[in-house]
N, C-alpha and C positions, 0 to 999 in steps of 0.2 A: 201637718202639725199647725197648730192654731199660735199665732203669736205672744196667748201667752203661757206656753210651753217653752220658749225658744231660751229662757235662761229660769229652768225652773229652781226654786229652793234649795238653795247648796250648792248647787253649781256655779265655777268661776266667770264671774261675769269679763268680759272684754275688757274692760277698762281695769282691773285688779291690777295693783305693779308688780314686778318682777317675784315672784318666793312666796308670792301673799297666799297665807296657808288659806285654805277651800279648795284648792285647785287638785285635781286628780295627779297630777305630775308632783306634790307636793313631796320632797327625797326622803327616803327614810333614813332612820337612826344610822350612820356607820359604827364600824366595832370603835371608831375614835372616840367615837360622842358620850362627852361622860353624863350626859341627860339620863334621867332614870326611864326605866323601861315605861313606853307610853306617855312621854312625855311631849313627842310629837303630836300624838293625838290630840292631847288635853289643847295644843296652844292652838290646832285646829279648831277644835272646839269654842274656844276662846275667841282667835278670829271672826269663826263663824258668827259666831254673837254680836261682834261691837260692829260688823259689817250693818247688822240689822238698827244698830243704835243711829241715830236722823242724825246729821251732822248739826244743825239746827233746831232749837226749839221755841218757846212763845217765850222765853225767859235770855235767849244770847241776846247778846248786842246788833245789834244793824248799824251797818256804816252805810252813809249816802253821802259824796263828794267827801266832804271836811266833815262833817258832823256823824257823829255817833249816839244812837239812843239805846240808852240802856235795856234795852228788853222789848220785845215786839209788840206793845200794848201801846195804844195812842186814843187819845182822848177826840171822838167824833166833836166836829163841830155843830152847839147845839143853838139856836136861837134862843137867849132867854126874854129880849123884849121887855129889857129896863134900862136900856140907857136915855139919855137925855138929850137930845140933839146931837145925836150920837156919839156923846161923850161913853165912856165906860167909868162906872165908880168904884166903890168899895164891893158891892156885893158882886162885881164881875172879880174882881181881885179875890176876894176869899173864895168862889165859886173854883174858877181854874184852876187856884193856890192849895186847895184843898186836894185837889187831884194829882196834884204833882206829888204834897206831899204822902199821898197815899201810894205812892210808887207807881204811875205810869210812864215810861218813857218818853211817848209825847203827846205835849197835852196844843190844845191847836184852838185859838178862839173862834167862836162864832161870826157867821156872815157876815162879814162886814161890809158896808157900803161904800164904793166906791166914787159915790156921786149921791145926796141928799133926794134924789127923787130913786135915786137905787133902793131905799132899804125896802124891806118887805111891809114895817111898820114904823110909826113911829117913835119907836122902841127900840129900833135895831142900833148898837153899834157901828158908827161911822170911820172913813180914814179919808173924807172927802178936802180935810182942811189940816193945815201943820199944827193947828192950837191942840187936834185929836192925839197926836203923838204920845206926849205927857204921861196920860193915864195912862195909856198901852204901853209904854214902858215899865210903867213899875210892875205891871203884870209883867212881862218877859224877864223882869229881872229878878222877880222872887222864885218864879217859876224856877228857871235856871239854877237860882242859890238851891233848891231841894235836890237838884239832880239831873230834871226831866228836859227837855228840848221843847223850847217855847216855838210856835206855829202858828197860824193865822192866816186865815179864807176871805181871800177879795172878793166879793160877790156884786150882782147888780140885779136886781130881781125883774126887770122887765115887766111884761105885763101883770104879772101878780104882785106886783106892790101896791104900795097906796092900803094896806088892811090895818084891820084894828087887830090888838093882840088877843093870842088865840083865845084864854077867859073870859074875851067880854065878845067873844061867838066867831071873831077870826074874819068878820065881812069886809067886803069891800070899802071903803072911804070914798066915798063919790064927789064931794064936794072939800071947797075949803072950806066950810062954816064946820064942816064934821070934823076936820082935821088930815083933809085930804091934798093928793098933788094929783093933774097930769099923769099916764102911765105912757109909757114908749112898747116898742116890740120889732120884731121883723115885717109886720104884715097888723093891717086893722082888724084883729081876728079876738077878740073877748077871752078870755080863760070859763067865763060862767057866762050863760047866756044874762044878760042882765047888768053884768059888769062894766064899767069905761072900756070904750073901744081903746086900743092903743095907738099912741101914732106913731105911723111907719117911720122907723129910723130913715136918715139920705145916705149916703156915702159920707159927707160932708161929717155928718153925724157919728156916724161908727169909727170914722178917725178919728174926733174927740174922745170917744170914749176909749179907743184904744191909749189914744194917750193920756186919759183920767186912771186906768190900768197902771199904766209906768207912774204915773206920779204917786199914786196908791202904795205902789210895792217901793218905792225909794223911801214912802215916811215910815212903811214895817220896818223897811231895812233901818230907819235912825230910832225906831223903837226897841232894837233888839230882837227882831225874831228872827228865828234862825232854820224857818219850815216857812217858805209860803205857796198854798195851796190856790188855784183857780178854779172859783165853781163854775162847772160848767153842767150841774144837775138839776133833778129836781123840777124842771119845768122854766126856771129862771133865764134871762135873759140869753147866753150862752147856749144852753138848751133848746131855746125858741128856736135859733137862728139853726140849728143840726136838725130839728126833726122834722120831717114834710108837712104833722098838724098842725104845725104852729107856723110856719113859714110857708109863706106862697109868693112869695117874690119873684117876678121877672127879670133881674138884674144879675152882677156877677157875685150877688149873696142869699142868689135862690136856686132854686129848682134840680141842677144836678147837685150829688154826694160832696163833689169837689166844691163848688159854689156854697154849700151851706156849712163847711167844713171851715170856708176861708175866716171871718168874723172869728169862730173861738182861736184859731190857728194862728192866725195874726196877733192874739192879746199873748198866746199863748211864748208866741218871738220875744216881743215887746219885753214882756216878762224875766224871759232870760235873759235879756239884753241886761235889764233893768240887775237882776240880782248877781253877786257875786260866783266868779267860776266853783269857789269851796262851798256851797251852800244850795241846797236841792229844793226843786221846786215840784211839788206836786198839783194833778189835775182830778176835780170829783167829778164823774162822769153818771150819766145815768146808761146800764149797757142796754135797758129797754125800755119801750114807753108802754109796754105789757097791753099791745092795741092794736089792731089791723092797720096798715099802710104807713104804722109810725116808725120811731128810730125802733132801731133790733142790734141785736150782739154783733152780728157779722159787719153791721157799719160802725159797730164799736171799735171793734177790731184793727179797720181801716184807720181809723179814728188816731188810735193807740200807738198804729206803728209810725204815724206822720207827728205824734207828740213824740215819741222818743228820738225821731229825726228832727227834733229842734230842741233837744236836750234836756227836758221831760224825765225826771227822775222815777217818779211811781204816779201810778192812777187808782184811784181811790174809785172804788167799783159800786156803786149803787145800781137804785131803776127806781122810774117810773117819774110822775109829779106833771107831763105834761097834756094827756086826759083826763080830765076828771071824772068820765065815766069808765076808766081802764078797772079792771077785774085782777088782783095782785093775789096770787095763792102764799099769801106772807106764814112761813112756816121758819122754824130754825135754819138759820144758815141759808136762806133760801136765794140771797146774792151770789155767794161765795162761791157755785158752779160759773158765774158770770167772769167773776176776778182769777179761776183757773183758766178758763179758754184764752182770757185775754195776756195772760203771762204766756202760755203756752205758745199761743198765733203769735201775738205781736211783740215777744222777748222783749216784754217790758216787767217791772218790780208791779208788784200789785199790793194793794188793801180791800182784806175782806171785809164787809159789812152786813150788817142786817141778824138782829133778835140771837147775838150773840154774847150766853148769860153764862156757860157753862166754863170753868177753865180746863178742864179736861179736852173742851170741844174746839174750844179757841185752840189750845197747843195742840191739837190735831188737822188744825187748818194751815198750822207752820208747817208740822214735820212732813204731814203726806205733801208739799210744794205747790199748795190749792194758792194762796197768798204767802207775801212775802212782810205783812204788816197786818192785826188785827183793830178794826177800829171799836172800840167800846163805845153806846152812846145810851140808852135810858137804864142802860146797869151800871150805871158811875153814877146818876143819877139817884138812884137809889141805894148805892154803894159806893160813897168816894176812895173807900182801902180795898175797892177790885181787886186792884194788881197787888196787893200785897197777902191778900187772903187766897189769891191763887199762886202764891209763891208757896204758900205751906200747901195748900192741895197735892201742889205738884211734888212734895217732899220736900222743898226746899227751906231754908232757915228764914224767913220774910227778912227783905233790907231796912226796919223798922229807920224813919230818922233818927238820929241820936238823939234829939231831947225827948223821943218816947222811948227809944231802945232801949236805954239802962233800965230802966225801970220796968218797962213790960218784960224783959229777959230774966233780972231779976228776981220777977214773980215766977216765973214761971219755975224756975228753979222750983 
């Protein structure tokens, strides 16, 4: 018998409690029982059914530590490359604001820079200074007034910073006349041939940063968020130091799995340290570098279960970003097999990611237990009431705000 045989359709599976009608030993009617004839049947039948219904779907709640987000839809963190010295303004406020109040559960800001030669451009949103607080507050606290869970991604981009924003072609900044810095990394190894070489972090070094990490996540914390994410994807700094392309170091932050592991591991400590026991702290991973001899799933894995042993609530499951000759077969959903193995191996919470437009497709990523979190990112873009337009897909009533509810319910009448 092939295993999956072994509890076929209708049969009481193991775990069923005590009486739980499916089960072949289910009692029948006594001459006591004033149920009408076949009425044992029907509630078999009945059981059988809600057995089938997901206990979950892209619409319940998620509880993480203290926090609760309304509905399994969370807003990817997108770079938009308009702030100002890494201030955030008004158009980052209405940008996020809008998505909250289009009903996502959590909405999570863009990259943020951890340190002024971190950002990717000079455009990124910054948290390298206290004066940065301010603005990122009012965003977490409008956020929050609509409903959603405000969130926000420390980032450091390592050797691919220093670019221009992506419309005006996304190159490198090689000079300060162009409006360039210095780029750092694990190893003097270029992202583009052509690019500033990096220069090799010290030891000395990578403790600053780790404690530019803690100082980072204490000014989230006095801005209000109440999700903070570590990027550890993407090709970015974090990334460098895990994948063997990018890191060739001889020291105890190269060469074996464990050594290239220690640098994101360490920020990832820090971090906990840093944020409150009630409030959950996620990691965006890349689970492959889609490339011969680079990172792959199986060191994600590793990866994964050494984050949940340092208290690592969910991992946020991408790939790729640190070849830039890697070959990516980008199809629907094409992550999402990545964020089921890693929940499954390393009994960690996951978020699925990647060219997920559909909402029928997305609540099929909850219920079959492929992720435990759907991240939206260029379909909010194009769609800020996603989650509320898959509230009705999904049959449900959409939780309009109230100063559109009355009115749009209203009409509809």
């Amino acid at each position: 018998m092939s295993h999956h045989d072994e509890n076929p359709r209708g049969a009481a599976a193991a775990s069923d409690p005590p009486g739980k009608a499916g089960s072949a030993a289910a009692p029948a009617a006594s001459n006591g029982d004033r149920r009408p004839a076949g009425a044992a049947i029907r509630t078999q039948c009945q059981s059988e059914h809600d057995r089938e219904v997901p206990e979950v779907d892209l619409m319940s709640p998620l509880a993480l530590r203290g926090v609760t987000l309304r509905n399994r839809i969370a807003m990817s963190p997108m770079c938009m490359y308009s702030a100002h010295d890494g201030f955030a303004d008004d158009f980052h406020l209405v940008h996020l604001g809008s998505r909250a109040v289009g009903g996502a559960g959590l909405v999570v800001v863009e990259a943020t820079a951890i340190t002024a030669e971190g950002r990717i451009s000079p455009g990124d949103t910054g948290i390298w200074k206290d004066e940065h607080i301010e603005p990122l507050a009012r965003i977490a606290r409008f956020v929050e007034r609509q409903g959603a869970v405000p969130g926000i991604q420390l980032a450091h981009a390592g050797r691919k910073a220093s670019c221009d924003a992506p419309w005006k072609g996304g190159g490198s900044l090689k000079t300060a006349a162009a409006g360039g810095w210095p780029v750092v990394g694990p190893s003097p190894l270029p992202f583009y041939a052509g690019d500033p070489v990096p220069v090799p972090l010290s030891e000395t070094d990578i403790e600053a940063y780790v404690e530019a990490w803690g100082a980072a996540a204490r000014r989230a914390l006095a801005a209000g968020f109440k999700v903070i994410e570590l990027h550890a994807a993407h090709g970015y700094l974090m990334h460098e130091f895990l994948s063997p392309l990018s890191n060739h170091r001889t020291d105890g932050y190269g060469g074996s799995l464990e050594n290239r592991m220690r640098f994101p591991l360490e920020v990832a400590r820090r971090l906990r340290e840093a944020i409150p026991p009630e409030l959950p702290l996620f990691v965006r991973i890349s689970a492959t570098d889609w490339a011969d001899g680079g990172w792959d799933v199986e060191q994600s894995i590793i990866l994964c279960r050494e984050l949940k042993s340092l208290g690592v609530d969910l991992v946020d499951v991408s790939s790729g970003g640190t070849a830039p000759d890697a070959r990516i077969p980008v199809a629907r959903g094409y992550q999402v097999p990545f964020a089921r193995r890693i929940r499954e191996e390393a009994h960690i919470r996951t978020g699925g990611v990647g060219l997920i437009t559909d909402p029928q497709y997305a609540d099929e990523i909850i219920t079959s237990g492929q992720a435990d979190l759907v991240f939206i990112g260029r379909e909010l873009l194009r769609e800020p009431y996603w989650a509320l337009k898959a509230q009705q897909a999904l049959g449900m009533e959409p939780e309009w705000p109230i100063q559109y509810g009355y009115a749009v319910k209203r009409r509809a009448r």
